[in-house]
Backbone as numpy.savetxt, mean C-alpha at the origin, in Angstrom:
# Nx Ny Nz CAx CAy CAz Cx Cy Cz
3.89 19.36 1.21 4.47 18.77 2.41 5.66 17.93 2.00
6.61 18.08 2.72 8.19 17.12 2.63 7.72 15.65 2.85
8.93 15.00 2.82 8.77 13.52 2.88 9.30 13.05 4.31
8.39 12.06 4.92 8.60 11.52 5.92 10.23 11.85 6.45
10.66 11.78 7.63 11.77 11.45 7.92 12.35 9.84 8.24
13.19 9.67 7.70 13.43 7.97 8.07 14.35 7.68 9.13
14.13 5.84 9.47 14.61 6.31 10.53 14.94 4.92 11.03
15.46 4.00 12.07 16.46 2.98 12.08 15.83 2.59 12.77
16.02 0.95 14.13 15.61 1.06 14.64 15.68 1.69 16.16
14.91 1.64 17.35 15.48 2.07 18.72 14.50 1.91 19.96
15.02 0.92 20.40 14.73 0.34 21.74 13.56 -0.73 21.39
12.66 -0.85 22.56 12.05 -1.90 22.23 10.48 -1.86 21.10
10.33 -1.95 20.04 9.75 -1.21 19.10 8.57 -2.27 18.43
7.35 -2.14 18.08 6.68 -2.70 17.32 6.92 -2.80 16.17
6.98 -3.95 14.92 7.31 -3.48 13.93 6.38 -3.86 12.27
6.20 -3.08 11.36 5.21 -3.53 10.23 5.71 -3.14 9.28
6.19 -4.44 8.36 6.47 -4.11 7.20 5.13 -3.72 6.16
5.34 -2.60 5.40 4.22 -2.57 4.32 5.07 -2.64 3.35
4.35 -3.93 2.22 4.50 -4.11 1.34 4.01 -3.69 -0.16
4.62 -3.21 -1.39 3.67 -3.28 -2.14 3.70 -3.64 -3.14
2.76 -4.83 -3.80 2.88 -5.63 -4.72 3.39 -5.33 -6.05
4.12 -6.70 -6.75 4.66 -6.89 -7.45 4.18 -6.18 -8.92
4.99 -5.57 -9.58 4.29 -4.90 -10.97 3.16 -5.53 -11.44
2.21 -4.41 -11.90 0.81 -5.00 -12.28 0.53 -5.33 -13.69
-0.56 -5.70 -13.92 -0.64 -5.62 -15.72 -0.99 -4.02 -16.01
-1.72 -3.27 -14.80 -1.86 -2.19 -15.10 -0.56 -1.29 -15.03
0.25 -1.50 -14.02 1.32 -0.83 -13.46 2.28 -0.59 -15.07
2.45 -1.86 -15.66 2.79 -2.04 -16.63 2.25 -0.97 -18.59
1.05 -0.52 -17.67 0.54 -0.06 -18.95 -0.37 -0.70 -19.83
-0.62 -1.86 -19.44 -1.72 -2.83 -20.11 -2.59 -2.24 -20.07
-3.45 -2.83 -20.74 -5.37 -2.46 -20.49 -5.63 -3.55 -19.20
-6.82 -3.04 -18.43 -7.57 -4.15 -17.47 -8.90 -3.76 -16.92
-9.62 -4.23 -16.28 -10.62 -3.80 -16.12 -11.13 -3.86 -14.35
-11.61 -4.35 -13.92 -11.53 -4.60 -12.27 -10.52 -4.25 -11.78
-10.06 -3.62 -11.01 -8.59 -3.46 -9.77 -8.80 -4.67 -9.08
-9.78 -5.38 -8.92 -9.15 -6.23 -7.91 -8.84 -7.68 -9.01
-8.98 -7.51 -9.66 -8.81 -9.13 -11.03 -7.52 -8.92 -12.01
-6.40 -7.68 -11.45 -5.48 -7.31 -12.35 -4.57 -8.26 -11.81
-3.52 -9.03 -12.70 -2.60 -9.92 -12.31 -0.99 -8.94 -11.84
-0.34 -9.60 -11.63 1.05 -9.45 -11.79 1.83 -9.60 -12.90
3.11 -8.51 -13.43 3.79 -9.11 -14.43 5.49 -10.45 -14.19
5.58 -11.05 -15.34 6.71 -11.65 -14.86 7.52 -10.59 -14.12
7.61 -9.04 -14.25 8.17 -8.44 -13.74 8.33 -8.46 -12.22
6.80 -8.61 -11.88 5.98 -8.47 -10.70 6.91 -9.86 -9.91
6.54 -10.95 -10.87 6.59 -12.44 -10.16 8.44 -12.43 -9.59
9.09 -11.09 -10.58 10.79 -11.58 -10.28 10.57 -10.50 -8.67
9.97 -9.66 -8.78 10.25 -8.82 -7.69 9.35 -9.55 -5.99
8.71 -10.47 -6.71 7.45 -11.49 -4.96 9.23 -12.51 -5.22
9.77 -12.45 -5.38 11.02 -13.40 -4.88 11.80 -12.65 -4.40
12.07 -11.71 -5.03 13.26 -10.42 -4.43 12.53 -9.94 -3.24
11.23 -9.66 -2.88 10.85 -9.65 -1.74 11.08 -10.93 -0.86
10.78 -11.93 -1.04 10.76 -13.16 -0.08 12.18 -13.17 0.16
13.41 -13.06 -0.28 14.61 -13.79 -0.16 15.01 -12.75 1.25
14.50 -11.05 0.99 15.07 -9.92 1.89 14.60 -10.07 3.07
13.32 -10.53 3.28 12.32 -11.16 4.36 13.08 -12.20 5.50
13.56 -13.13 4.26 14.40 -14.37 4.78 15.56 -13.59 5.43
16.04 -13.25 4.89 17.76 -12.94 5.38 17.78 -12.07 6.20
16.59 -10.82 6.32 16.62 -9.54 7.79 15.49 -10.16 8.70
14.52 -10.48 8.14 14.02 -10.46 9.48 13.00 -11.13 9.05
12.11 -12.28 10.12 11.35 -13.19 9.90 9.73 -12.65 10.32
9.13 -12.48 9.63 7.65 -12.27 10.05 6.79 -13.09 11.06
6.22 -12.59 11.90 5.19 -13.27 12.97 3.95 -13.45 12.22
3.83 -12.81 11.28 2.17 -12.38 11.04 2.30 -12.06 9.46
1.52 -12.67 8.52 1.61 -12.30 6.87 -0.04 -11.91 6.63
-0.34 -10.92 6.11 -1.57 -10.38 5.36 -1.32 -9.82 4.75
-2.46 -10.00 3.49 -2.84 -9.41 2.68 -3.74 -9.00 2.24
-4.08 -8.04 0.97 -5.08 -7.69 0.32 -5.63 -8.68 -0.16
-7.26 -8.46 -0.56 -7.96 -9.09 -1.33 -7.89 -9.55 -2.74
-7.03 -8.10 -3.04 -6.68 -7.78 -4.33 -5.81 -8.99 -5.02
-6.04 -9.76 -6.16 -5.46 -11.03 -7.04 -3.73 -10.62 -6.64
-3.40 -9.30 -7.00 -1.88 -9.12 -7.27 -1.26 -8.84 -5.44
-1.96 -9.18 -4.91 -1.41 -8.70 -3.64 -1.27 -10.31 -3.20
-2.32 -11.14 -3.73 -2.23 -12.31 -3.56 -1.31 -13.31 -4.45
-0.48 -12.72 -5.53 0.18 -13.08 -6.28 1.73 -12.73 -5.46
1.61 -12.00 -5.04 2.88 -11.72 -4.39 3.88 -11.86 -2.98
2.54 -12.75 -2.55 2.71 -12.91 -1.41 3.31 -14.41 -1.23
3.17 -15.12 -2.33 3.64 -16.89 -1.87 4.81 -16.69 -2.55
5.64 -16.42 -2.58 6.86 -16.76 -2.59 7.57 -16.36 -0.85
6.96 -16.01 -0.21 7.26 -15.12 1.40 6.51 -16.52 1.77
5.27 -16.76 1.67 4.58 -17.79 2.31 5.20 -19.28 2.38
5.88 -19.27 0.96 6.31 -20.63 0.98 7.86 -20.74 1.79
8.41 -19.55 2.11 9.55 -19.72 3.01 9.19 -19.61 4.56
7.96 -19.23 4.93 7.90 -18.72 6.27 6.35 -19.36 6.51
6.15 -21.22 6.10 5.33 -22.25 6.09 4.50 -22.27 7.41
4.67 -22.09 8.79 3.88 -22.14 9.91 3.78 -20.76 10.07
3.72 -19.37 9.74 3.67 -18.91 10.14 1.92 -18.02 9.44
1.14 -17.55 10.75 0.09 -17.32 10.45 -0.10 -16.07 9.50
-1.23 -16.28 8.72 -1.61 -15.37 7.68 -3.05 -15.27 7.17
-3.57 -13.73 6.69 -5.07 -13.49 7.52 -5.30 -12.15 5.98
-6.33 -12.12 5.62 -6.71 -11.03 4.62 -7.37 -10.09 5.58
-6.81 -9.12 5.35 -7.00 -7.90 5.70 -7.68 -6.58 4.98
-8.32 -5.71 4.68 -8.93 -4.47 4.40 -8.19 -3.49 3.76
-6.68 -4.52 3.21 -5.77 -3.47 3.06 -5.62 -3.30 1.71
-6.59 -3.45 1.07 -6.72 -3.04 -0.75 -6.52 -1.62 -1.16
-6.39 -1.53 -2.26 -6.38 0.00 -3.10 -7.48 0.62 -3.06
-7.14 2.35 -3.10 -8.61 2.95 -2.48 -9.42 3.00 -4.24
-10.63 2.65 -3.79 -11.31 2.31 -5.37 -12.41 3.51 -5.82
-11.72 4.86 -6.27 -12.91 5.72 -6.66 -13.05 6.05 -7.65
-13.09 4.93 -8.87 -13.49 5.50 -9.91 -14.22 4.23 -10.59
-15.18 3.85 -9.98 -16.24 2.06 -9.97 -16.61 2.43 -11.13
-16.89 3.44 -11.98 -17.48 3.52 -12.76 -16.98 3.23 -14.25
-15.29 3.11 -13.96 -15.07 2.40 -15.06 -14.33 1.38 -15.06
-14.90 0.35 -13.75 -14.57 -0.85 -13.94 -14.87 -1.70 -14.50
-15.40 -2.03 -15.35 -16.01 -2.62 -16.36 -15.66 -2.56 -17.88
-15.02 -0.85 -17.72 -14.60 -0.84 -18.94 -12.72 -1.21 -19.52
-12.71 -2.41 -20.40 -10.83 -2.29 -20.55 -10.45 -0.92 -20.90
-9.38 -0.56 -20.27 -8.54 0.72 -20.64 -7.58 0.34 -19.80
-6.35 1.50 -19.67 -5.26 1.75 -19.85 -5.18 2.83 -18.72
-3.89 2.76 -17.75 -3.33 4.33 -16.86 -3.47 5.39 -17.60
-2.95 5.67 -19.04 -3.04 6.75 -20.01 -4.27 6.81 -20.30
-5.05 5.83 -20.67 -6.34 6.23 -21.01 -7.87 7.07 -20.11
-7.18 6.38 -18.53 -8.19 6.93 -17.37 -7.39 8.02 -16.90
-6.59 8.47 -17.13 -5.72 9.99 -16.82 -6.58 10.83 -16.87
-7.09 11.17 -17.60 -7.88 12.64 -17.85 -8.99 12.37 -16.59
-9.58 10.85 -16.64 -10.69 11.04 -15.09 -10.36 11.10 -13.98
-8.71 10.35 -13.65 -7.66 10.32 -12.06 -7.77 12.18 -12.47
-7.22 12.40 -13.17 -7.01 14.37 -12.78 -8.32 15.18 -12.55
-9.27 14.70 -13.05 -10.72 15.24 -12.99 -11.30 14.92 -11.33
-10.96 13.66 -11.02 -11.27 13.07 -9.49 -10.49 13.95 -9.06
-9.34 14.26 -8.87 -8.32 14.51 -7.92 -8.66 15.89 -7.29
-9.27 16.45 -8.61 -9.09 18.23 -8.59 -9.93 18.64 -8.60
-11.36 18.15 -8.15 -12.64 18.08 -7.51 -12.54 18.68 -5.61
-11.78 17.31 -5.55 -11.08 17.64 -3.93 -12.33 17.86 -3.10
-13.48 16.27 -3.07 -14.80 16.24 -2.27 -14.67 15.06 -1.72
-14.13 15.16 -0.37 -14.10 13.91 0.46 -15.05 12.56 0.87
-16.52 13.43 0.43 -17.38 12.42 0.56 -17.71 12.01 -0.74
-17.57 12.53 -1.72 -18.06 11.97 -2.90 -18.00 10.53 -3.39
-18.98 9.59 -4.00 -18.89 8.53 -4.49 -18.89 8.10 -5.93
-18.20 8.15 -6.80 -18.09 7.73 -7.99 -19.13 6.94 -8.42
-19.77 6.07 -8.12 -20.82 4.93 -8.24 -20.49 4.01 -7.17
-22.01 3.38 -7.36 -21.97 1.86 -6.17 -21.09 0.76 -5.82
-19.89 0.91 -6.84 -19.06 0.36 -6.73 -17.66 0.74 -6.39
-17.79 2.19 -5.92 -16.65 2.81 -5.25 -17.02 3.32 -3.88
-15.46 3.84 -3.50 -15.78 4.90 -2.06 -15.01 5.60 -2.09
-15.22 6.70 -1.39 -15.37 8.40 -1.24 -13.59 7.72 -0.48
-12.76 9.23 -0.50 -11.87 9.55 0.20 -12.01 9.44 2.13
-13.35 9.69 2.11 -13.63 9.40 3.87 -13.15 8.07 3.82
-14.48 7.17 3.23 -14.28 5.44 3.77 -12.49 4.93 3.61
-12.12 5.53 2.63 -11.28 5.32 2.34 -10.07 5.33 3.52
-10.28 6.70 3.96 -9.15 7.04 5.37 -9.36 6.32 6.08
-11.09 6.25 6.67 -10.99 5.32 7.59 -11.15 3.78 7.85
-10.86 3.12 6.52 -10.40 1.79 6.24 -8.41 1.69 6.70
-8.05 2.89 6.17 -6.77 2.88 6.75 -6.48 3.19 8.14
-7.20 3.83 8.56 -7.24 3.87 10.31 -7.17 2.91 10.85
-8.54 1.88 10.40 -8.77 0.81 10.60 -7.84 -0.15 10.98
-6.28 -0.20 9.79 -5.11 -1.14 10.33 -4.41 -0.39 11.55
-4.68 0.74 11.60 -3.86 0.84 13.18 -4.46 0.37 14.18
-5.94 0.18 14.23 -6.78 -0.40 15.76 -6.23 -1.85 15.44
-6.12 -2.32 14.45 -5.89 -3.63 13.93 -4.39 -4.17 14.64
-3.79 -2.96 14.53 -1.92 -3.34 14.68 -2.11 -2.87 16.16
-2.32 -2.27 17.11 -2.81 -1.96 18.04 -3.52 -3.43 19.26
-4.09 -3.95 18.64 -4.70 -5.01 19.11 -4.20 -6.17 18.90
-2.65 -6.25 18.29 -1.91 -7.42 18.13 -1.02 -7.42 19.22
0.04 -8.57 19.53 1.06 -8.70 19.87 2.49 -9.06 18.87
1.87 -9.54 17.90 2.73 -10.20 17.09 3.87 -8.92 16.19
5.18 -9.17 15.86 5.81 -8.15 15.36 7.21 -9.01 15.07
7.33 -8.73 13.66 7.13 -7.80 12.81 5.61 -8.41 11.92
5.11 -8.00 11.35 3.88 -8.14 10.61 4.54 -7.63 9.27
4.07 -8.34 8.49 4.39 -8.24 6.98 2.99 -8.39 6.05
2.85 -7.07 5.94 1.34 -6.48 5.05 1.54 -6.34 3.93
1.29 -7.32 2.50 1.56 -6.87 1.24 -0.13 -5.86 1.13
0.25 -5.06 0.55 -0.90 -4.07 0.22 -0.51 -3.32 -1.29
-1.09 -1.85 -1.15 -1.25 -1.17 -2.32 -0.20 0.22 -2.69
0.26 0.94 -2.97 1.01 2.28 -2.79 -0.13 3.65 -2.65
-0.97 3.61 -2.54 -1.97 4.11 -2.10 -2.27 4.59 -0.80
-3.47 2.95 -0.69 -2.93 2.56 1.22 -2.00 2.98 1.89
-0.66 2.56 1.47 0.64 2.93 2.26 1.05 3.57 2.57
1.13 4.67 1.42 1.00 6.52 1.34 -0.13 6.92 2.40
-1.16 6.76 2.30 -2.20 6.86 3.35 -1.99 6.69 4.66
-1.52 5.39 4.83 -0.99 5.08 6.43 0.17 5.66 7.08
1.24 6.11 6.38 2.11 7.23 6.47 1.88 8.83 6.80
0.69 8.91 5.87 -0.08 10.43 6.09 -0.79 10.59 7.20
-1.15 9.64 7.60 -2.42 9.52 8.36 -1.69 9.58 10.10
-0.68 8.59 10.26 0.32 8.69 11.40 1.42 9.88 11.37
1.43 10.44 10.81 2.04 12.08 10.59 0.91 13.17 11.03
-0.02 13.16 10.84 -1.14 14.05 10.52 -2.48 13.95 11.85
-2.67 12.36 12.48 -3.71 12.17 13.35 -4.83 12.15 12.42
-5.90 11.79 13.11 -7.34 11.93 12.71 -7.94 13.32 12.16
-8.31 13.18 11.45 -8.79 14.69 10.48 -10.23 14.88 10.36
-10.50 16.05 10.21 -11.81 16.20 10.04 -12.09 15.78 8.40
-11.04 15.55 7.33 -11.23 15.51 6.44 -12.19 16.33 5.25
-10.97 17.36 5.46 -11.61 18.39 4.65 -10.39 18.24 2.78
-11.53 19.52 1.87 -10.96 19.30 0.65 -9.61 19.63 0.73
-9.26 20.46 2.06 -7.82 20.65 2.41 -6.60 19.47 2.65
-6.94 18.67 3.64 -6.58 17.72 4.05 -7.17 16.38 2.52
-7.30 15.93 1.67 -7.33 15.16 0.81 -6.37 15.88 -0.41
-6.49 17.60 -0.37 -5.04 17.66 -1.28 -4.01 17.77 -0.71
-4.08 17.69 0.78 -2.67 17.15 1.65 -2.00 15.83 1.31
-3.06 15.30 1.42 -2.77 13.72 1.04 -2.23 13.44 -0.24
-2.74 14.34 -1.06 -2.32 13.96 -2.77 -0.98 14.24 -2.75
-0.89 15.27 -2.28 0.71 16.04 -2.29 1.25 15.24 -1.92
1.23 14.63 -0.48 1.93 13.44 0.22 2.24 12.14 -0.64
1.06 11.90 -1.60 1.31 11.03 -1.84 2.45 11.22 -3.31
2.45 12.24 -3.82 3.31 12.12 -5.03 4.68 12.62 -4.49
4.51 12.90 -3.56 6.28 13.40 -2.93 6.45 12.08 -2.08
5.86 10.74 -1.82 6.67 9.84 -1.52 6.26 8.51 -2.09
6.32 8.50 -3.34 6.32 7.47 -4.72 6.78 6.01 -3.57
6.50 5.18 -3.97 6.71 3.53 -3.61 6.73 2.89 -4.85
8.10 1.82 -5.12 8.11 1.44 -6.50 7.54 -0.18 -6.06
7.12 -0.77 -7.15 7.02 -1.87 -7.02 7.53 -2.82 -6.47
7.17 -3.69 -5.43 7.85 -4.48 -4.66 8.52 -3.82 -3.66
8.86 -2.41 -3.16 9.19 -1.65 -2.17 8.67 -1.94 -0.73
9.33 -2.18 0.39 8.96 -2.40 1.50 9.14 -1.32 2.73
8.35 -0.85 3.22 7.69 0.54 4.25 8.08 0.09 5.32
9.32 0.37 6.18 9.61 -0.58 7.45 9.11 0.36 8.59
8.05 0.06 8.97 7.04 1.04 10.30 7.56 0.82 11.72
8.08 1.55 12.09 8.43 1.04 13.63 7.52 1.85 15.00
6.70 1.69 16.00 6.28 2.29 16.77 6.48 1.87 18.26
6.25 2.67 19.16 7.28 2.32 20.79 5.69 1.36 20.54
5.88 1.34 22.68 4.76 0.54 23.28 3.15 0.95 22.91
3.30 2.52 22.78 1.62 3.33 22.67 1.39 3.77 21.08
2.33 3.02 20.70 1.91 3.33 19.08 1.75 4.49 18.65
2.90 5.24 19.46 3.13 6.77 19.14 5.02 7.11 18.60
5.32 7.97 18.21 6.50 8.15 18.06 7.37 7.47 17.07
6.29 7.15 15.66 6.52 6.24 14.99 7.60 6.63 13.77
8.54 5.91 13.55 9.01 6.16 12.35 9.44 5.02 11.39
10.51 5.52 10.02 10.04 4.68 9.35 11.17 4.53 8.11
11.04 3.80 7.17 12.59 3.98 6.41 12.00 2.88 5.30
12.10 3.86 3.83 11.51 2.76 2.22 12.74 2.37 1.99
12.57 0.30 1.81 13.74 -0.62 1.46 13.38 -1.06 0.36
14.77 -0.35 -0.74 14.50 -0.92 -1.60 15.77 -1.83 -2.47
16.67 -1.95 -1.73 17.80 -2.78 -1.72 17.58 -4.14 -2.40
16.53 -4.94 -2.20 16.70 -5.58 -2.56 16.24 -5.93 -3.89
15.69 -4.64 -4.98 15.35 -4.61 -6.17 16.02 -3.57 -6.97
17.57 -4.12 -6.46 18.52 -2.83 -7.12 18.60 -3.64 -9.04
18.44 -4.84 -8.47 18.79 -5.73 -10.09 18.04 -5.60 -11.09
16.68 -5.15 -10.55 15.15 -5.04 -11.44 14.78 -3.57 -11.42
13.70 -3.46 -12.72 13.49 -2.12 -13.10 12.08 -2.01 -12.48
12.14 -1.15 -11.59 10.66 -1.30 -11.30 10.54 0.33 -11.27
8.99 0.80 -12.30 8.72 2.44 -11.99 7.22 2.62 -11.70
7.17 3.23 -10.28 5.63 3.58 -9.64 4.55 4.25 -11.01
3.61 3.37 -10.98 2.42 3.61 -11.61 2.00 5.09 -11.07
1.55 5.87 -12.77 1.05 7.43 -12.27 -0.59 7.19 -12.02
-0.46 7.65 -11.03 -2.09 6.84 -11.25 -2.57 8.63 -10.53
């Protein structure tokens, strides 16, 4: 499948920035162990400013959430500390986690490669890695989830630091509708997701009319022309 079409804004429009956090220790190639206890690199910390300053100067957020995730929360106060009254709420919007089984163990992107390609090319929507993961279903429909979420707001623009995962997901998912979620539709998604890469610190500008239909959308990455940032193969 091609890549989204992008797209400006027009008329009176809802709007959600997705964000996605600042280079990781993993993103980086480090060893780590938990996804949700991985930090940010100084890389990360120059790009949560290069985000906050672009924030400041286009357009001011109604609404800031984030992931649970440490690096989503690392990246988000430099935005927070410029945009001080404005409300902010953790959200469901973490990285999809299916491989629990080796969270525990330190390694490396290169080193869990051979199990991301072994997961991938399975292509079993319900499957669970261990008790500490979830299947490609929960997964979708945790991302569904932020549209009843964005749906049930008034506030706009909303500024969601999240995952490149997620994001890819929420893109697929508003292209595509509700799925029966078959092994078809999850290597839809894969495809989708490696034909539209998100680099670090990259911002997803979502625009939708009144019925949260007719949505489109345009990746800003202008304001990390100065910094090297390259999407984790995950």
């Amino acid at each position: 499948m091609g890549k989204l079409n992008n797209g400006g804004s027009s008329g009176d429009m809802s709007t959600i920035l997705l964000i996605r956090h600042g280079e990781s220790q993993t993103n980086a190639g480090l060893a780590s162990l938990r996804p949700e206890t991985v930090e940010i690199t100084e890389q990360g910390w120059q790009q949560a400013e290069a985000i906050a300053r672009y924030l400041y100067d286009v357009t001011h957020p109604d609404f800031i959430v984030t992931s649970s995730f440490r690096r989503t929360k690392q990246t988000a106060p430099p935005t927070l500390v410029l945009f001080p009254y404005v409300l902010r709420d953790v959200w469901d919007v973490h990285e999809f986690t299916y491989l629990g089984s080796q969270h525990d163990t330190l390694s490396t992107i290169k080193e869990r490669l051979l199990l991301v390609r072994s997961y991938w090319e399975q292509y079993r929507p319900s499957a669970v890695d261990s008790p500490d993961s979830e299947s490609f279903i929960s997964f979708i429909m945790r991302v569904k989830h932020l549209l009843f979420r964005l749906k049930g707001t008034s506030y706009t623009p909303i500024a969601v630091f999240s995952h490149e995962q997620f994001i890819c997901a929420f893109l697929w998912l508003l292209r595509r509708g509700w799925l029966n979620l078959s092994q078809n539709d999850m290597k839809d998604y894969r495809e989708f997701f490696h034909g539209n890469r998100i680099p670090n610190g990259g911002i997803v500008r979502v625009q939708f009319d009144d019925g949260y239909a007719g949505q489109q959308h345009e990746v800003i990455i202008s304001h990390l022309k100065d910094l090297v940032s390259i999407p984790a193969l995950q």
